[in-house]
C-alpha positions in Angstrom: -18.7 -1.9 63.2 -18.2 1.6 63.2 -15.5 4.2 64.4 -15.9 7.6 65.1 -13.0 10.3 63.9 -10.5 9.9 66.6 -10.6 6.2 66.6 -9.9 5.8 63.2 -6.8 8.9 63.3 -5.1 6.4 66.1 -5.6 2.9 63.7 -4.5 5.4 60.7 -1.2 6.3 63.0 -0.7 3.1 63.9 -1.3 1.8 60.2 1.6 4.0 59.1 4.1 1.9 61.2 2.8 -1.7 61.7 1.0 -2.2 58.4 0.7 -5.4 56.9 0.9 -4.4 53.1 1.1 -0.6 51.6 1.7 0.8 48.0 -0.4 2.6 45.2 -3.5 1.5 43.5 -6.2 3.3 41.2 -9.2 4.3 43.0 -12.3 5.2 41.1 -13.6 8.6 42.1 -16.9 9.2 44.2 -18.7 10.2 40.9 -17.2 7.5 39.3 -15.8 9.3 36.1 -12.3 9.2 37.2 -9.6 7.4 38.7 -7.3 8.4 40.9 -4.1 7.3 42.3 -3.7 6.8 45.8 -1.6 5.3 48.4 -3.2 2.4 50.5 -2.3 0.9 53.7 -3.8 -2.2 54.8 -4.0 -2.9 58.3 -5.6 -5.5 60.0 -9.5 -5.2 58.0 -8.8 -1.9 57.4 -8.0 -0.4 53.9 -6.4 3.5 54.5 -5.8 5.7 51.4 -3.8 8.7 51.7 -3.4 11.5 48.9 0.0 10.0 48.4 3.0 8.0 50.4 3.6 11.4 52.4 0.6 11.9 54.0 -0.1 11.3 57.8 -4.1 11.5 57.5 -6.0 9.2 55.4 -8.5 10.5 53.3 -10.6 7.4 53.7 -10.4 3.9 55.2 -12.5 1.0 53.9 -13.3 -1.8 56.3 -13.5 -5.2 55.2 -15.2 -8.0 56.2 -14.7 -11.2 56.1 -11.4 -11.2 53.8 -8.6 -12.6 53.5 -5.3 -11.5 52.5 -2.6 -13.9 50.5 0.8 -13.0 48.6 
């Protein structure tokens, strides 16, 4: 599946307010020397990281398939 720009800006909006689990993790960096902390915000099977817990646009999203989410 694929979204263009301004589909994925509305799901990130709407992320910020209905999100299903949110908080920091370490995400490796895109040469893969370096990890970063980020804030994530799962909604629905979308993964959203933002620079930190104050930022309105993601940097990223990740969808995922065929996963499952359990406390």
């Amino acid at each position: 599946m694929r979204f263009n720009e301004i589909q994925l800006l509305h799901l990130a909006e709407k992320a910020l307010h209905d999100s299903c689990k949110r908080g920091y993790l370490f995400k490796r960096t895109s040469d893969n020397n370096k990890w970063q902390l980020r804030w994530f915000v799962l909604y629905q099977n979308l993964l959203f990281y933002y620079e930190n817990d104050q930022s309105t646009r993601p940097s990223g999203a990740i969808f995922l398939r065929a996963v499952t989410a359990r406390d």
